[in-house]
LUMLUMDREN-2810 file (N, C-alpha, C; in Angstrom, 1 decimal):
<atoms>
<atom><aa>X</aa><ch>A</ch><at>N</at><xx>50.9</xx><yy>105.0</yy><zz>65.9</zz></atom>
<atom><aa>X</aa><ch>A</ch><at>CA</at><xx>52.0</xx><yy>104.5</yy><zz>66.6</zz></atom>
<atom><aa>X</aa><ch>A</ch><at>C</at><xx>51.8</xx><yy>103.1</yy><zz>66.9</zz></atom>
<atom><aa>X</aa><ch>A</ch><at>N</at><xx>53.1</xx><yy>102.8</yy><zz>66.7</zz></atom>
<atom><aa>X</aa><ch>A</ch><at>CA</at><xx>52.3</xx><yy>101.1</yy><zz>67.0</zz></atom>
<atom><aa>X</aa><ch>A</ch><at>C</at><xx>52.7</xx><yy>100.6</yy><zz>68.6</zz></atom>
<atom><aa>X</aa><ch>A</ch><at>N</at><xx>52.5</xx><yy>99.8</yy><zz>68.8</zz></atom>
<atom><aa>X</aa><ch>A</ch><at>CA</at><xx>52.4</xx><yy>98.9</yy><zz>70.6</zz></atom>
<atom><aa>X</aa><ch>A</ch><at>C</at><xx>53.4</xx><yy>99.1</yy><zz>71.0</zz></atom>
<atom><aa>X</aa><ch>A</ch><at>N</at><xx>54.8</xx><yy>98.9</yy><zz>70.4</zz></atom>
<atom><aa>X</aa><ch>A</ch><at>CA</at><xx>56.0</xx><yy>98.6</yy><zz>70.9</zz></atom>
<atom><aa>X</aa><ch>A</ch><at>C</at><xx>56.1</xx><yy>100.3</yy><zz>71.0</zz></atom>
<atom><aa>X</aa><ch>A</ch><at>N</at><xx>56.0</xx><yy>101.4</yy><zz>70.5</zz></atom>
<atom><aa>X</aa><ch>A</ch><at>CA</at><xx>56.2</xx><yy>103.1</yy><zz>71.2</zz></atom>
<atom><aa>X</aa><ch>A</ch><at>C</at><xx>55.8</xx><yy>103.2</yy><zz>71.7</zz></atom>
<atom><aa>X</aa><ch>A</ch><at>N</at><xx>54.5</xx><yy>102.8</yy><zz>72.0</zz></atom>
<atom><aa>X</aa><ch>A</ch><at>CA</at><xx>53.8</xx><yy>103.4</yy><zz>73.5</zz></atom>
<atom><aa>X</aa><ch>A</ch><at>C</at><xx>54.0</xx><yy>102.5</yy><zz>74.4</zz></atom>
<atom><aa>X</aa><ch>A</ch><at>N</at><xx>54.9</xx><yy>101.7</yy><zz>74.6</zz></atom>
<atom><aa>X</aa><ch>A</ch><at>CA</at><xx>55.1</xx><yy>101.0</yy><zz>75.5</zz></atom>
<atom><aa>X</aa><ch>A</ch><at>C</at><xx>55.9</xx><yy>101.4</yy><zz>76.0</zz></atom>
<atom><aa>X</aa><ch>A</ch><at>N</at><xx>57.3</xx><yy>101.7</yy><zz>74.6</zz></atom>
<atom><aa>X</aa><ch>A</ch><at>CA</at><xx>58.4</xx><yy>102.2</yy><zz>75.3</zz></atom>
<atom><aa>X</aa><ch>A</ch><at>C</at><xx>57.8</xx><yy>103.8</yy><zz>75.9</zz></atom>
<atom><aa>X</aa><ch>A</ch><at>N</at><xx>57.3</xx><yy>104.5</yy><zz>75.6</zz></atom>
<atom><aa>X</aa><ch>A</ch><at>CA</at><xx>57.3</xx><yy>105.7</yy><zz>76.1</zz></atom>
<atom><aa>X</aa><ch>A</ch><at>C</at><xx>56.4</xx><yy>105.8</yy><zz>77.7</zz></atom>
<atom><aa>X</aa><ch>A</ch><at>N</at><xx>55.3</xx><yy>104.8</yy><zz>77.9</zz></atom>
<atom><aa>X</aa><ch>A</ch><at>CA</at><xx>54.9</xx><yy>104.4</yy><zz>78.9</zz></atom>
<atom><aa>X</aa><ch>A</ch><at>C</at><xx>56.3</xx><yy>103.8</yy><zz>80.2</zz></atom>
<atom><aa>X</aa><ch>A</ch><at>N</at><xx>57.2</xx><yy>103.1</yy><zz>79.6</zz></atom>
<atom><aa>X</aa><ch>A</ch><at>CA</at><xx>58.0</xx><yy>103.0</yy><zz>80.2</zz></atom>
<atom><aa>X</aa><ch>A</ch><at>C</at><xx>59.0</xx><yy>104.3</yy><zz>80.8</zz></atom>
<atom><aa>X</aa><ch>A</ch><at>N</at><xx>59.2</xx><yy>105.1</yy><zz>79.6</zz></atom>
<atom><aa>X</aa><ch>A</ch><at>CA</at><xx>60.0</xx><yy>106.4</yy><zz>80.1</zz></atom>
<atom><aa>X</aa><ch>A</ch><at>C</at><xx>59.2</xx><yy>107.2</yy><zz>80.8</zz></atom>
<atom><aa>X</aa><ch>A</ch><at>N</at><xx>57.5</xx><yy>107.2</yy><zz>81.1</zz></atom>
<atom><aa>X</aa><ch>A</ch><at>CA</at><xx>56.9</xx><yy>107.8</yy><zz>81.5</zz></atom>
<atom><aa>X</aa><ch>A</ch><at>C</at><xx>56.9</xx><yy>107.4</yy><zz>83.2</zz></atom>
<atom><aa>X</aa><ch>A</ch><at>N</at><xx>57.0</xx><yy>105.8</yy><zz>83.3</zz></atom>
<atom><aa>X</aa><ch>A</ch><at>CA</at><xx>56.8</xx><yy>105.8</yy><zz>84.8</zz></atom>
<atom><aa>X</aa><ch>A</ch><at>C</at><xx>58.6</xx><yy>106.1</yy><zz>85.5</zz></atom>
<atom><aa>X</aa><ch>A</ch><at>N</at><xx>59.3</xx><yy>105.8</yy><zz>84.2</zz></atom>
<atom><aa>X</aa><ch>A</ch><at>CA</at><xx>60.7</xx><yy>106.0</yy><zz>84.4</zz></atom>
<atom><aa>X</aa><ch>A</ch><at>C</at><xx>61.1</xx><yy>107.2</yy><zz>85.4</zz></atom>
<atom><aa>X</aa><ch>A</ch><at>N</at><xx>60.8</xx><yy>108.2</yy><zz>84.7</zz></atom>
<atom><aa>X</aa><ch>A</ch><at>CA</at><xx>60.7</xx><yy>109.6</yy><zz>85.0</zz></atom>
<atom><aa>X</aa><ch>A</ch><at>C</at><xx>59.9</xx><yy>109.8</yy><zz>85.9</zz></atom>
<atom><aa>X</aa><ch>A</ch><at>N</at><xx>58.9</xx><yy>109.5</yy><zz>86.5</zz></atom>
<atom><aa>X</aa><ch>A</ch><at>CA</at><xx>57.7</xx><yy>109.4</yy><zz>87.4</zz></atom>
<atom><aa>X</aa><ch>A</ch><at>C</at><xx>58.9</xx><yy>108.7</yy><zz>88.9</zz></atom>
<atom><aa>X</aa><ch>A</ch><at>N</at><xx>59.1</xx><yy>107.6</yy><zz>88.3</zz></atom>
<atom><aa>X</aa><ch>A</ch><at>CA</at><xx>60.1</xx><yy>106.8</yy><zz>89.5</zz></atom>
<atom><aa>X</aa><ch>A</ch><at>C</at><xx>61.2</xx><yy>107.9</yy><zz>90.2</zz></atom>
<atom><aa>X</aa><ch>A</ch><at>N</at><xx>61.9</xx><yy>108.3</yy><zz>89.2</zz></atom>
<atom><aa>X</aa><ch>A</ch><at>CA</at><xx>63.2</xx><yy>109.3</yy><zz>89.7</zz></atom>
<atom><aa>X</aa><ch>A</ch><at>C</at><xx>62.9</xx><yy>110.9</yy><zz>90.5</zz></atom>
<atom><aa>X</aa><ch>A</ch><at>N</at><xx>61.2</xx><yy>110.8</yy><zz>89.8</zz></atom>
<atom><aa>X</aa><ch>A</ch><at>CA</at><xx>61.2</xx><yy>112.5</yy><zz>90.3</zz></atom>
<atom><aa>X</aa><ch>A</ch><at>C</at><xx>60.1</xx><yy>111.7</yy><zz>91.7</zz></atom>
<atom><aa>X</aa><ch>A</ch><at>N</at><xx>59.9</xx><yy>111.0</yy><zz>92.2</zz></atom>
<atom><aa>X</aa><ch>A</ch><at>CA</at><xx>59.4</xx><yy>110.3</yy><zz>93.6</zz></atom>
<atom><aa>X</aa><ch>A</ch><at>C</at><xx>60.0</xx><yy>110.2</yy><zz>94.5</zz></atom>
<atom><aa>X</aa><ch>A</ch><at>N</at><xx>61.3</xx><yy>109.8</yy><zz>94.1</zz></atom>
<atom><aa>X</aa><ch>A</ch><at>CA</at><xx>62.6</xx><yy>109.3</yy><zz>94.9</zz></atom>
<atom><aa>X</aa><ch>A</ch><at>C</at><xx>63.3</xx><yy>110.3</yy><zz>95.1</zz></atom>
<atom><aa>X</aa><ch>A</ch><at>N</at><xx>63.7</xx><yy>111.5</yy><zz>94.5</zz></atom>
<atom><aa>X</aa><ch>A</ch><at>CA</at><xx>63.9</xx><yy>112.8</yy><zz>95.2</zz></atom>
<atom><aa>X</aa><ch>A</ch><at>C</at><xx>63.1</xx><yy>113.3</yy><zz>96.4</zz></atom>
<atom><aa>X</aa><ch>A</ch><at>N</at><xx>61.9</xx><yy>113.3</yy><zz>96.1</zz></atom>
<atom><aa>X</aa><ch>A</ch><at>CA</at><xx>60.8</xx><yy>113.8</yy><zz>96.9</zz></atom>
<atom><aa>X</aa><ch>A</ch><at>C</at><xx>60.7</xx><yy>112.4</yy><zz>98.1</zz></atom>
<atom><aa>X</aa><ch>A</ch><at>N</at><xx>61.3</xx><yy>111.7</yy><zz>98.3</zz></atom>
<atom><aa>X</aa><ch>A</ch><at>CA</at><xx>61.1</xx><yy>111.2</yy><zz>99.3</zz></atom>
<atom><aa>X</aa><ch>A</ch><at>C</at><xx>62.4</xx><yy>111.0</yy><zz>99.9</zz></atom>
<atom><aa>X</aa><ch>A</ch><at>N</at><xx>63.5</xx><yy>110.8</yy><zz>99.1</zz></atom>
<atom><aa>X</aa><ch>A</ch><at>CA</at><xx>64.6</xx><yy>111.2</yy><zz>100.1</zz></atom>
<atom><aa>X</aa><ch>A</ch><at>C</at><xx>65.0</xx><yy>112.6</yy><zz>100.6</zz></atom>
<atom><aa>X</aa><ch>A</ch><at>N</at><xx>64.8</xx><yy>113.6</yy><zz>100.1</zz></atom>
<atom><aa>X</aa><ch>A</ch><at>CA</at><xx>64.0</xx><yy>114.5</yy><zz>100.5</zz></atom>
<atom><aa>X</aa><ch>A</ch><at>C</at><xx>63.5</xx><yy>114.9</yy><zz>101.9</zz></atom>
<atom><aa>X</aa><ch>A</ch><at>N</at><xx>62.2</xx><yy>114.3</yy><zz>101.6</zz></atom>
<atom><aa>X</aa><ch>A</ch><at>CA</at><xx>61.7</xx><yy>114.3</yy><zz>102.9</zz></atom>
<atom><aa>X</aa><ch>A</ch><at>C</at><xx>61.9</xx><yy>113.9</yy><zz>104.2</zz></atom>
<atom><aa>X</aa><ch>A</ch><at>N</at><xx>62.6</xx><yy>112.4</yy><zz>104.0</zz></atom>
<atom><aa>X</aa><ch>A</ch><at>CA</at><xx>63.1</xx><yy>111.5</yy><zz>105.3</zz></atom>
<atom><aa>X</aa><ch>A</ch><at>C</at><xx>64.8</xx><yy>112.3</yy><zz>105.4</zz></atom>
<atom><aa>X</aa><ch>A</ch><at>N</at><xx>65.4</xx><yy>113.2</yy><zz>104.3</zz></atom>
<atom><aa>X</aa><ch>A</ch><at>CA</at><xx>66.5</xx><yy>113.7</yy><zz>104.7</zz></atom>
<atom><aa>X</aa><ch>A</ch><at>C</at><xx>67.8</xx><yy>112.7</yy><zz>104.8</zz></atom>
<atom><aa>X</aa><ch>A</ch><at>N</at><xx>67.5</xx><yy>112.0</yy><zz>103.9</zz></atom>
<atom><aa>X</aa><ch>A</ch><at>CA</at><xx>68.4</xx><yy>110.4</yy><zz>103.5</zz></atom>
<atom><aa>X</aa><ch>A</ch><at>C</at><xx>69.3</xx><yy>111.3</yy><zz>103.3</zz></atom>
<atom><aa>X</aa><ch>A</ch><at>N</at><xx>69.6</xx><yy>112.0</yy><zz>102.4</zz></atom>
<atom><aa>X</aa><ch>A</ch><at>CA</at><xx>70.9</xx><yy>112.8</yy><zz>101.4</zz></atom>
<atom><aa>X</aa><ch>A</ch><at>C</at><xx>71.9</xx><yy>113.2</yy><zz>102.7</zz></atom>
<atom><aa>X</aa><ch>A</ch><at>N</at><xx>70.5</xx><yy>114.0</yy><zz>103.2</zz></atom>
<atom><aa>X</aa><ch>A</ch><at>CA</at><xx>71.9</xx><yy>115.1</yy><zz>104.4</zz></atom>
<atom><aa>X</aa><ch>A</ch><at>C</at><xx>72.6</xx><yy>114.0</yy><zz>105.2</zz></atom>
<atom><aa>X</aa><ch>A</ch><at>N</at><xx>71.6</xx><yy>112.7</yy><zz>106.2</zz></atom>
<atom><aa>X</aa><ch>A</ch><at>CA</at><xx>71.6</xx><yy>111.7</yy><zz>107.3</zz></atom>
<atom><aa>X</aa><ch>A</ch><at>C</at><xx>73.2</xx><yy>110.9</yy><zz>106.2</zz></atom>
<atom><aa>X</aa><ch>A</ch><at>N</at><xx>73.1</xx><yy>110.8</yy><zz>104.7</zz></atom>
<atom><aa>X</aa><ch>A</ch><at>CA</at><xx>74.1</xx><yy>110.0</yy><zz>104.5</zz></atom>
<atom><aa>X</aa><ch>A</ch><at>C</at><xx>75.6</xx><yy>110.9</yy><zz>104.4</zz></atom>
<atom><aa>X</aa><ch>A</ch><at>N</at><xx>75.4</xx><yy>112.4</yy><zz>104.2</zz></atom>
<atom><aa>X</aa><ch>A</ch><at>CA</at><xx>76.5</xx><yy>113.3</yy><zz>103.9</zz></atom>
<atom><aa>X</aa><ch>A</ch><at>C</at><xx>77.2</xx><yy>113.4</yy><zz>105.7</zz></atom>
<atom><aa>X</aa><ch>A</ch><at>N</at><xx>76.4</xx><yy>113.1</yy><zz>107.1</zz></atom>
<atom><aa>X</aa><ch>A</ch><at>CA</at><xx>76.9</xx><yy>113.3</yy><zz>107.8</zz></atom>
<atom><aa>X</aa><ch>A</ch><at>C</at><xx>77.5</xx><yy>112.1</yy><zz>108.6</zz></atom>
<atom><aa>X</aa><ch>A</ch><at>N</at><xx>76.8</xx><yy>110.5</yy><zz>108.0</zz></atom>
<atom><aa>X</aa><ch>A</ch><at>CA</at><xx>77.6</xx><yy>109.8</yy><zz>107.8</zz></atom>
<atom><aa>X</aa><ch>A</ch><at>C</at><xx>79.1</xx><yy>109.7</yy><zz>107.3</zz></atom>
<atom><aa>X</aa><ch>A</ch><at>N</at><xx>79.3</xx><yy>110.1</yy><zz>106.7</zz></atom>
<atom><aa>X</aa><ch>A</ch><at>CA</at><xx>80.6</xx><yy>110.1</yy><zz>105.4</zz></atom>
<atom><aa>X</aa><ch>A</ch><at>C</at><xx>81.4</xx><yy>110.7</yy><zz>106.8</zz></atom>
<atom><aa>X</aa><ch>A</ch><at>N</at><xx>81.0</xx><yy>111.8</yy><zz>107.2</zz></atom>
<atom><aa>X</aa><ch>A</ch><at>CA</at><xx>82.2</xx><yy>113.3</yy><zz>107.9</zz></atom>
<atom><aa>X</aa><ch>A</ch><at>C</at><xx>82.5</xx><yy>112.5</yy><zz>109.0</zz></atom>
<atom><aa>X</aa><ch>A</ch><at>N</at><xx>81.5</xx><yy>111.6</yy><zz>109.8</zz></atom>
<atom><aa>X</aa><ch>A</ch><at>CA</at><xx>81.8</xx><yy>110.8</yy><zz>111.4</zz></atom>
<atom><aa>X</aa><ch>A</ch><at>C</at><xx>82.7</xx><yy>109.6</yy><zz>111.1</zz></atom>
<atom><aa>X</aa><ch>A</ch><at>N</at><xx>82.4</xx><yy>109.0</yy><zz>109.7</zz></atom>
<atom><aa>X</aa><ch>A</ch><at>CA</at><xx>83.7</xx><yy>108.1</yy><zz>109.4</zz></atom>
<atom><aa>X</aa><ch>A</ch><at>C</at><xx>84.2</xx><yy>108.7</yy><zz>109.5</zz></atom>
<atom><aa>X</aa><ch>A</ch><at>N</at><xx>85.0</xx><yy>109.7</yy><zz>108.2</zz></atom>
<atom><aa>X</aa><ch>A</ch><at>CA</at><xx>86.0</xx><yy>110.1</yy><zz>108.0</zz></atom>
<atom><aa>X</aa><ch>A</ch><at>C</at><xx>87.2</xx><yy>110.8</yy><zz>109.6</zz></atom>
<atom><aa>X</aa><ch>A</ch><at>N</at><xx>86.4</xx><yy>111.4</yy><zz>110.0</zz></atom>
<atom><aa>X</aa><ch>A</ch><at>CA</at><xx>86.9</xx><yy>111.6</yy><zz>111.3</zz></atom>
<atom><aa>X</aa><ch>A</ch><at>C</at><xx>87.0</xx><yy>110.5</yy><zz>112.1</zz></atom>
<atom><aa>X</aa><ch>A</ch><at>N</at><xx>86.4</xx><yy>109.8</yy><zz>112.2</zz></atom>
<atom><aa>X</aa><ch>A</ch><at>CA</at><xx>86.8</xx><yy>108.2</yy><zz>113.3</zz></atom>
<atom><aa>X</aa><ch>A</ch><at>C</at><xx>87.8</xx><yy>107.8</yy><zz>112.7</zz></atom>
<atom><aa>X</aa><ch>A</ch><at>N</at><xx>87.8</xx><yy>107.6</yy><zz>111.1</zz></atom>
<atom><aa>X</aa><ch>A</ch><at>CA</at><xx>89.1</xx><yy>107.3</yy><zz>110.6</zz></atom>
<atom><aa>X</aa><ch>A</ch><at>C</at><xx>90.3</xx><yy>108.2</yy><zz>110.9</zz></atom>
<atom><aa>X</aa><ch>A</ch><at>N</at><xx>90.2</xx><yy>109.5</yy><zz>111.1</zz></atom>
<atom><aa>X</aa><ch>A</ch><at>CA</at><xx>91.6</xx><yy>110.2</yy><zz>111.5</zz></atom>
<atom><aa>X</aa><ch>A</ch><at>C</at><xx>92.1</xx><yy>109.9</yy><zz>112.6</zz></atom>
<atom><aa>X</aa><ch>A</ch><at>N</at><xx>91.0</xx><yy>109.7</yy><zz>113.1</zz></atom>
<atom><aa>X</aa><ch>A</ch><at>CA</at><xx>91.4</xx><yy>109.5</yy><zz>115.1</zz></atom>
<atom><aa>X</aa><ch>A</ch><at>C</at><xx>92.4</xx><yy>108.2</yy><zz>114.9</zz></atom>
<atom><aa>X</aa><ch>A</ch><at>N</at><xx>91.5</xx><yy>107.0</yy><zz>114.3</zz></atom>
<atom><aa>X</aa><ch>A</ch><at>CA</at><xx>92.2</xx><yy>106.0</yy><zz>114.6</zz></atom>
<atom><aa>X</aa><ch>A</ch><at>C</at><xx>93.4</xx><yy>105.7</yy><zz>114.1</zz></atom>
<atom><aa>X</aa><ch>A</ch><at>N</at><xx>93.9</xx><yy>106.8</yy><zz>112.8</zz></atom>
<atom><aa>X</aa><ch>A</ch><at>CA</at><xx>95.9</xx><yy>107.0</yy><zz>112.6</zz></atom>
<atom><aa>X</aa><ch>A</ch><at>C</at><xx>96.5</xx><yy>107.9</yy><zz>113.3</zz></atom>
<atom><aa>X</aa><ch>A</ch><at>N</at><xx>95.7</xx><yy>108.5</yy><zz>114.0</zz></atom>
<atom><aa>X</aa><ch>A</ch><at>CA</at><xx>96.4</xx><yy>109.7</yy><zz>115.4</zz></atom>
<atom><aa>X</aa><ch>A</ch><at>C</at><xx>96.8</xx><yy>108.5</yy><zz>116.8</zz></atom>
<atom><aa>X</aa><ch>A</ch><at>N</at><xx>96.2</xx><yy>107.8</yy><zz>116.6</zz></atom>
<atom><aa>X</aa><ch>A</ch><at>CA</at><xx>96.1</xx><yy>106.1</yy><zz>117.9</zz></atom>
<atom><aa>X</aa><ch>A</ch><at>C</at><xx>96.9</xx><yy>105.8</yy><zz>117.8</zz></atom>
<atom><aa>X</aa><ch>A</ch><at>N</at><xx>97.3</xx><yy>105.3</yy><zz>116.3</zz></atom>
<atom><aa>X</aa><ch>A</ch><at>CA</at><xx>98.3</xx><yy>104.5</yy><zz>115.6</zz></atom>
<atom><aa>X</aa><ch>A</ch><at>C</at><xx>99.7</xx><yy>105.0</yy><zz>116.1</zz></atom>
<atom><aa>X</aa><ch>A</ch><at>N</at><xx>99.7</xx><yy>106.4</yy><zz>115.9</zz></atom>
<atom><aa>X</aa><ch>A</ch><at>CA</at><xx>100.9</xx><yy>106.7</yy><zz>115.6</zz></atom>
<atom><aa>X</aa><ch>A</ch><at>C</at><xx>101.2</xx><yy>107.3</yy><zz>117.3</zz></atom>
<atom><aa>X</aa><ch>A</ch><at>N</at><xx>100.4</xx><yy>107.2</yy><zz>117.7</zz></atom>
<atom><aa>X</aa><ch>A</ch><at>CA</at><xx>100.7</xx><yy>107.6</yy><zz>119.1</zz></atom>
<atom><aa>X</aa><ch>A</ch><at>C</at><xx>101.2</xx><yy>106.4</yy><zz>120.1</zz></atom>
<atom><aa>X</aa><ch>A</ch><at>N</at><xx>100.9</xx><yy>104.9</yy><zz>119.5</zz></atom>
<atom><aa>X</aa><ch>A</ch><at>CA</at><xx>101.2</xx><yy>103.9</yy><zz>120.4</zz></atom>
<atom><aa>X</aa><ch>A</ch><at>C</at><xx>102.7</xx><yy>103.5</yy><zz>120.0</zz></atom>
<atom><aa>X</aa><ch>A</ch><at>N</at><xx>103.1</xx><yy>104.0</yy><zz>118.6</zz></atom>
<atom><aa>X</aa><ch>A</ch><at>CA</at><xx>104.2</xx><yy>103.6</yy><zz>118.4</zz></atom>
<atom><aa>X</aa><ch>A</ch><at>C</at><xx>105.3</xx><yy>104.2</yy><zz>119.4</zz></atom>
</atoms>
């Protein structure tokens, strides 16, 4: 094989290494869930504040 395949494959190798890390550590710190219950407290502050809206009119 010559330099330039094992490079590229060294590359796909830490590639893959990188992505399957980064599961396992958001994961752990619970980034996924902390950002899915971000989303629901906007989304609800945002309802409140067209119920505001429509209430001052």
């Amino acid at each position: 094989m010559s330099n330039i395949g094992l490079i590229l494959i060294g590359i796909g190798i830490v590639g893959f290494a990188f992505f399957i890390f980064r599961e396992i550590i958001l994961w752990y710190w619970k980034i996924n869930r902390i950002e899915e219950l971000l989303e629901k407290i906007e989304k609800n502050t945002r309802k409140g504040e067209i119920g505001e809206e429509k209430s001052k009119n």
